[in-house]
C-alpha positions as CSV (number, residue, x, y, z in Angstrom):
1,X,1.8,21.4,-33.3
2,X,-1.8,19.6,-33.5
3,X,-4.7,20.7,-35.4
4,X,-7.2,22.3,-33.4
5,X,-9.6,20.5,-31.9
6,X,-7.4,17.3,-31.8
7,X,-5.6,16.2,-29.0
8,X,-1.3,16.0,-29.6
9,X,0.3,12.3,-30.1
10,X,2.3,11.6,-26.5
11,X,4.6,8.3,-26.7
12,X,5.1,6.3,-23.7
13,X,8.8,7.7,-23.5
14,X,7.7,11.5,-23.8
15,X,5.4,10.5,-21.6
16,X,8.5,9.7,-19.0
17,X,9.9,12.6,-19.8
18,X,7.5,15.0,-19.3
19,X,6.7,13.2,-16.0
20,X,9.9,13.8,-14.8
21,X,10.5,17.3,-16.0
22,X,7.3,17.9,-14.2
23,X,9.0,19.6,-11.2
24,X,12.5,20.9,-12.1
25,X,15.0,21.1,-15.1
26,X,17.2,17.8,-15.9
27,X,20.2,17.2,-17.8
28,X,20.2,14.3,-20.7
29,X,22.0,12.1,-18.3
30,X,20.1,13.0,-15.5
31,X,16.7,11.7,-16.8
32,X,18.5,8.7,-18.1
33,X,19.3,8.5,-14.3
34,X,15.8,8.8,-12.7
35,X,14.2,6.9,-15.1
36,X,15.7,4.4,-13.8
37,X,16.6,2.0,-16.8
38,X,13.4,2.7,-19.2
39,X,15.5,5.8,-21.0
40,X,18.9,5.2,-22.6
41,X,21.6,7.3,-23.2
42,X,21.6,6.1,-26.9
43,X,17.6,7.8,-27.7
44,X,17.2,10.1,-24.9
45,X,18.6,13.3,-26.9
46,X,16.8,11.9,-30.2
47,X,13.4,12.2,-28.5
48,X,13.8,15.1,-26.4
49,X,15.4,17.0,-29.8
50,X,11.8,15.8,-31.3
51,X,10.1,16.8,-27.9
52,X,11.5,20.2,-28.6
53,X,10.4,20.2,-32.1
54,X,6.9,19.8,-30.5
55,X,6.9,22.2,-27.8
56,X,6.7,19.8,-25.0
57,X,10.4,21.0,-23.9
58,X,12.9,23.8,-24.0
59,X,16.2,23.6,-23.2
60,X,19.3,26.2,-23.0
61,X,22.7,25.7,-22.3
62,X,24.7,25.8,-18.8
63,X,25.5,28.7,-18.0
64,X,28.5,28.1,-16.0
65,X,29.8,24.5,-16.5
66,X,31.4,22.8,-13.5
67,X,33.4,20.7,-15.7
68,X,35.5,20.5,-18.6
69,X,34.3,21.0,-22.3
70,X,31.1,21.8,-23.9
71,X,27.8,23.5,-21.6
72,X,25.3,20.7,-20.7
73,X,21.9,21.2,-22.0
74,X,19.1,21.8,-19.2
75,X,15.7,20.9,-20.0
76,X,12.4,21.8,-19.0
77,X,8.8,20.7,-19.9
78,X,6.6,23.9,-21.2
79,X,3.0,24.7,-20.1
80,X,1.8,22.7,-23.7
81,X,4.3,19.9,-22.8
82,X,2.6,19.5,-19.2
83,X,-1.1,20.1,-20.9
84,X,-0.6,17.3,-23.1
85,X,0.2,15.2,-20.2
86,X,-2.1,15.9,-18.3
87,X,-4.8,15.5,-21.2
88,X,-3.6,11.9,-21.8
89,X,-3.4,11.5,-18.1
90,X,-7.2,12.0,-17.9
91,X,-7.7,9.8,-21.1
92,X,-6.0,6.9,-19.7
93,X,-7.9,7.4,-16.2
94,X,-11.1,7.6,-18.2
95,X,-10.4,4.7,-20.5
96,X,-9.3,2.6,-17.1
97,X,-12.7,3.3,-15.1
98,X,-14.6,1.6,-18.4
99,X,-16.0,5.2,-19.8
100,X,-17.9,5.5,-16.7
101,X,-17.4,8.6,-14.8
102,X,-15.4,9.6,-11.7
């Protein structure tokens, strides 16, 4: 977690993530899918174990899997996750209007 007062590191990839988690749970593969090409199956469970790590995600197992061998992991971005978006969302917006305001 950050100190307070200072606002959390987002990568572009988390970044992705987040964006896509925004509105419902994904698989790994799944946001591999819909990102279409900027994620790889190779990173994508690195970062979003690290994501985790930060509190940006949670995940939890299938319950019932409609295929054969282990439970798929589901994740979901958390109300921090979605703050810190939406916090370097406005800094970027800020940043691209010169400083000036809206």
């Amino acid at each position: 977690m950050a100190r307070p007062g200072k606002l959390p590191m987002l990568g572009r990839t988390e970044t992705l993530i987040l964006e896509l988690l925004r509105s419902e749970e994904m698989y790994g593969l799944q946001l591999v899918a819909a990102s279409k090409g900027k994620l790889k199956r190779g990173s994508v469970y690195v970062v979003l174990g690290r994501m985790e790590e930060k509190g940006y995600v949670l995940s939890h197992a299938e319950e019932k899997p409609e295929h054969a061998g282990l439970p798929r992991r589901l994740y979901r971005a958390t109300g921090f996750g979605l703050r810190v978006l939406d916090a370097w969302s406005l800094a970027a917006a800020h940043l691209a209007l010169g400083g000036r305001h809206a």
